[in-house]
VOGU-3710 file (C-alpha; in Angstrom, 3 decimals, decimal comma):
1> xxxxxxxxxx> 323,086/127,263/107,082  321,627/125,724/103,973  318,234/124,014/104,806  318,510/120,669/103,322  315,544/119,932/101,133  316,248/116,318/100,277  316,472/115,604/103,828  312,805/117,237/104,134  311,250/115,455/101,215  312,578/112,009/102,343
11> xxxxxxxxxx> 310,800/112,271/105,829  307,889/113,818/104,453  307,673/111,115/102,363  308,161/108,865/105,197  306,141/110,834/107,805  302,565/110,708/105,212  303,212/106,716/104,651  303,269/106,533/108,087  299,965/108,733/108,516  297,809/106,537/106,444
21> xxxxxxxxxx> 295,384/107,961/104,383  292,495/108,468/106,829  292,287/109,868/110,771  289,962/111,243/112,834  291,255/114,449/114,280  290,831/117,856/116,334  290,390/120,492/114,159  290,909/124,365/116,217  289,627/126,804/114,434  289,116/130,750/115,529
31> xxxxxxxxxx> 287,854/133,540/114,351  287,087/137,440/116,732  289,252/136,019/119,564  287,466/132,510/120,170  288,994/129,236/119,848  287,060/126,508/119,184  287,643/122,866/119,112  286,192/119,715/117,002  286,837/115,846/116,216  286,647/115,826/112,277
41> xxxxxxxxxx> 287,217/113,183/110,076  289,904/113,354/107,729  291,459/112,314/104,104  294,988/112,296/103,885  295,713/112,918/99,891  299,005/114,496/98,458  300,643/115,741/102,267  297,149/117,411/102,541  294,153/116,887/105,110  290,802/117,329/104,048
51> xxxxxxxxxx> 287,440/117,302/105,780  283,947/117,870/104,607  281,146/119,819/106,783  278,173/122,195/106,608  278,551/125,566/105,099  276,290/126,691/108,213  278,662/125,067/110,903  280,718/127,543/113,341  283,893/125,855/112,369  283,226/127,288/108,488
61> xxxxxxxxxx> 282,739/130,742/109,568  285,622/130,731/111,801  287,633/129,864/108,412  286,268/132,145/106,275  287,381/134,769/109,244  290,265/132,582/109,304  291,574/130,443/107,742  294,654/129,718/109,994  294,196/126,274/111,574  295,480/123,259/114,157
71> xxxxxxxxxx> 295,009/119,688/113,702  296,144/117,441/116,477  296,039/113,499/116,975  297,882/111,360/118,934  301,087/112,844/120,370  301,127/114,873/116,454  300,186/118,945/116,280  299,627/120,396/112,813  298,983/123,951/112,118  298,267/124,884/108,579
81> xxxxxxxxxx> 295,639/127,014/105,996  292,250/126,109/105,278  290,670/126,439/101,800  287,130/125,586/100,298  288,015/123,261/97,063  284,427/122,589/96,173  281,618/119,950/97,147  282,530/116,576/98,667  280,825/115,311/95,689  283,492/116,757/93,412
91> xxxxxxxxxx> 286,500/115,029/93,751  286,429/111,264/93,122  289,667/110,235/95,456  288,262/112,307/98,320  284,846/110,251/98,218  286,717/107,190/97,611  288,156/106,983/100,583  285,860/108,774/102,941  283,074/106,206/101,983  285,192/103,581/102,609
101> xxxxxxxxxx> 286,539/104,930/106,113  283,820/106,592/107,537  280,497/105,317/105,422  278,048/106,607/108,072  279,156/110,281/107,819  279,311/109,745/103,898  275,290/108,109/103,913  274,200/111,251/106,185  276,140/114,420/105,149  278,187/113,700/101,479
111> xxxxxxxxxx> 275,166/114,922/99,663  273,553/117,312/101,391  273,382/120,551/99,775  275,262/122,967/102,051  278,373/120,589/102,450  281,848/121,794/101,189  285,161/120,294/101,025  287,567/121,857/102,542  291,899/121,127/103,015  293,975/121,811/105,134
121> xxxxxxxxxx> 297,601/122,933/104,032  299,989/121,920/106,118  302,726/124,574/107,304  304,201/123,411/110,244  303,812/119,744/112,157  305,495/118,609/115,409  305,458/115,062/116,992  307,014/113,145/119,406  309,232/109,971/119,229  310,802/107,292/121,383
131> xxxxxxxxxx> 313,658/106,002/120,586  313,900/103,331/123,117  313,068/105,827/126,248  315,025/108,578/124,703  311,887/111,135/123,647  312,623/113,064/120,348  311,002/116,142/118,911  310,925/115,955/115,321  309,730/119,535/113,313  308,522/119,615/109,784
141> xxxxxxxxxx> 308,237/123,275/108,366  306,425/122,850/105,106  307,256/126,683/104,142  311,014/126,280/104,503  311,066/122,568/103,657  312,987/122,146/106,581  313,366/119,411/109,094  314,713/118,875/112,618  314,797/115,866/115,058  315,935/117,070/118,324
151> xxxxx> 316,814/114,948/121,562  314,295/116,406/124,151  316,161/116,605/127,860  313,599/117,917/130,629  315,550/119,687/133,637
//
């Protein structure tokens, strides 16, 4: 079977209106066989996540180990790649937005000197719908461009 890109890139489209532009979110991170797990606050630009923090955080070394990661909200699972794209400082949108959503964290950390921005690539993202009561599973796979919505059924 042909995977059916349009399809894809219409619900994607739909799928990051939907998201907003800002969350706060779990971020799992691991590195030498330890998981660990975080509330970050998150930018939503261009069907990407990013996130600032500290160059001397756990969470940064587990990326540079590896930089395989999970975001989760709500009843939504991400897993994607992690990248350093500068400072926070850097990129005008990115600021923009996180001084406007979460102006605290901006005032105490933006500037600092060991702070990094960092996004998150989506590959893969799962939620669940209702439809009514009828629960759906709906799959994005952001290396295939493919997308499935799937009546769930328990037995």
């Amino acid at each position: 079977m042909i995977p059916d890109h349009t399809t894809f890139d219409i619900q994607k489209d739909l799928l990051f209106s939907q998201l907003g532009d800002h969350k706060k979110m779990v971020l799992s991170t691991s590195a030498e066989n330890k998981v660990s797990s975080r509330m970050v606050s998150v930018i939503i630009l261009d069907t990407a996540f990013y996130l600032q923090t500290d160059r001397t955080m756990r969470k940064f070394t587990q990326l540079q180990t590896n930089p395989y990661a999970a975001l989760c909200f709500e009843n939504t699972q991400i897993e994607g790649i992690c990248s350093v794209v500068g400072r926070p400082c850097e990129n005008s949108a990115f600021i923009a937005l996180y001084r406007k959503y979460f102006p605290h964290a901006y005032t105490l950390y933006t500037g600092l000197p060991n702070e990094i921005l960092v996004k998150f690539s989506p590959n893969y993202l799962k939620r669940w719908l209702y439809e009514g009561e009828k629960p759906y599973e709906e799959i994005f796979d952001f290396s295939t461009r493919t997308y499935l919505k799937n009546a769930y059924f328990p037995e």
